[in-house]
MISE-572998 format. One line per field, with one value per residue (C-alpha): residue number from 0; residue in one letter; y, z, x. Coordinates in nm, 2 decimals. Last residue first. Layout:
REM residues N
num c(NUM;...) $
residuo c(A;...) $
v c(Y;...) $
w c(Z;...) $
u c(X;...) $
This chain:
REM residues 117
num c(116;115;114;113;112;111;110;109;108;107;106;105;104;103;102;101;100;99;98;97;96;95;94;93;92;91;90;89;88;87;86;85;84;83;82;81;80;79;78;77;76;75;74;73;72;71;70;69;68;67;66;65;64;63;62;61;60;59;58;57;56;55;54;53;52;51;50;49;48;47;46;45;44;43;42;41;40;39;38;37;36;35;34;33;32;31;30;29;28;27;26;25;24;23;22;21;20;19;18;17;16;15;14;13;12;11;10;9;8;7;6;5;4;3;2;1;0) $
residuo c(X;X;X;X;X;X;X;X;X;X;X;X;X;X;X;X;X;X;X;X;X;X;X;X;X;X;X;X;X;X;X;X;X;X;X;X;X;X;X;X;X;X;X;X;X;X;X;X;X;X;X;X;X;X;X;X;X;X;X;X;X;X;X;X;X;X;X;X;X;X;X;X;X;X;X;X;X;X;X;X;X;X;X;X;X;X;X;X;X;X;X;X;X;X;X;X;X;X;X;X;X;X;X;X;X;X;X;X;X;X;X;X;X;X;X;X;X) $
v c(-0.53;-0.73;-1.01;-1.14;-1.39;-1.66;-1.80;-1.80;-1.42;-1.36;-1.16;-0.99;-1.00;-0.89;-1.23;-1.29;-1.60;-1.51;-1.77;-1.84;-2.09;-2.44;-2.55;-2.84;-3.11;-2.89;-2.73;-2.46;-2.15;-1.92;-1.59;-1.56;-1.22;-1.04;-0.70;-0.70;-0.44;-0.18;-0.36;-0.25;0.15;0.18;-0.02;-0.36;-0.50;-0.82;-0.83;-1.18;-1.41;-1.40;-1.33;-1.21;-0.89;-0.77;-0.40;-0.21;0.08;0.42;0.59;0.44;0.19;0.19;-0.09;-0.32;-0.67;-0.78;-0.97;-0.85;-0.87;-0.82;-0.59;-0.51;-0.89;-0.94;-0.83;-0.49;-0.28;-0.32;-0.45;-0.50;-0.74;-0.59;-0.77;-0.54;-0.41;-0.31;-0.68;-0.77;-0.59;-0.85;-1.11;-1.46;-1.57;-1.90;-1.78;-1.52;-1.79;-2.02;-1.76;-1.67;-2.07;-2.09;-1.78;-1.88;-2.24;-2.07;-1.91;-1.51;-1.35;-1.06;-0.69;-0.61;-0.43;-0.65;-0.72;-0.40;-0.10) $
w c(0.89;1.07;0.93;0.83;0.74;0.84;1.04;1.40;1.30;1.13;1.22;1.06;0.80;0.46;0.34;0.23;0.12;0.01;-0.02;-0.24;-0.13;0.01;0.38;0.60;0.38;0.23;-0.12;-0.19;-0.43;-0.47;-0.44;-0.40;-0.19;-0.28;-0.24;-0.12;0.15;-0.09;-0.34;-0.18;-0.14;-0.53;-0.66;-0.74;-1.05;-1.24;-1.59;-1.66;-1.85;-2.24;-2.32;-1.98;-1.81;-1.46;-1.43;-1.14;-1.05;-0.96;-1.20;-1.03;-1.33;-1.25;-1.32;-1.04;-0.96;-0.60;-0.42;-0.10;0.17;0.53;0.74;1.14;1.33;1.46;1.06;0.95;0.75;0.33;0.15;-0.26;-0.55;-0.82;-1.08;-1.41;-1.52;-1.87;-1.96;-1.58;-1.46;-1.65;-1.38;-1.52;-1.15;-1.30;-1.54;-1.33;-1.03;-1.31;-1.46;-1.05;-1.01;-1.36;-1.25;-0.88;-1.01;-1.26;-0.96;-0.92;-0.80;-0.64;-0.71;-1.04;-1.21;-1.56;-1.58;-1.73;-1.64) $
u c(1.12;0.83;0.57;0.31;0.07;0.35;0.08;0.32;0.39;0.73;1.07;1.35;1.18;1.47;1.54;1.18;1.01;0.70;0.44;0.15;-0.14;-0.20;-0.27;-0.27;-0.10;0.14;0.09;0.34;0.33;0.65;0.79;1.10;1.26;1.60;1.44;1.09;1.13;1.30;1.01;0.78;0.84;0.93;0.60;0.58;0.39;0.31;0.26;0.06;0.25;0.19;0.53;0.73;0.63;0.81;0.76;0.90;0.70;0.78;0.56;0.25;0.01;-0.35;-0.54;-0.46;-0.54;-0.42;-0.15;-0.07;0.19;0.12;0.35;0.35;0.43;0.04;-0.10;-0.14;0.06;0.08;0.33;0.26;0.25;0.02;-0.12;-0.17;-0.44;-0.64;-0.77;-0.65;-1.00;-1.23;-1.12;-1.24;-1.19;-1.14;-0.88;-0.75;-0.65;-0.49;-0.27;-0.18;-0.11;0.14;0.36;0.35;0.51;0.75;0.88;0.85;1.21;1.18;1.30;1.25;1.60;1.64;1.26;1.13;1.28) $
């Protein structure tokens, strides 16, 4: 289903930065792809998130597509770790970038680059 059931909120701000990101990587792969949001292991705490183009579509995804905004993409085993999570772009002094915020981690490394469910 598209929209009504996807797992994670996407602020306006991630929206707008993930746009911008494309437009200067000029990323010929989004023409037939999608941008997937996914967890993956690794990382000191166990789980690392990812954000990556895709062009293959998995029948358990959840499909998030509004207008011209990019369609972003989680698949089934995600977004049961995903559920309830924001994701969002900050700009601090030291460091800028997207950032989950995840009710579901029961625990984070000291980078915030991962984390453990």
């Amino acid at each position: 289903m598209i929209n009504d059931d996807f797992p994670l909120t996407i602020t306006n701000l991630a929206l707008a930065k993930i746009k911008e990101a494309l437009k200067e990587d000029a990323h010929e792969n989004l023409r037939v792809g999608v941008i997937r949001i996914a967890i993956q292991g690794g990382g000191c705490s166990g789980l690392q998130y990812k954000l990556d183009v895709d062009t293959v579509m998995r029948d358990d995804d959840y499909v998030y597509k509004v207008d011209d905004e990019p369609t972003v993409v989680i698949d089934g085993h995600s977004a049961i770790v995903l559920g309830g999570s924001v994701l969002d772009y900050a700009t601090t002094l030291t460091t800028s970038g997207f950032q989950f915020q995840n009710p579901n981690a029961k625990r984070t490394c000291g980078c915030g680059n991962s984390f453990g469910y």
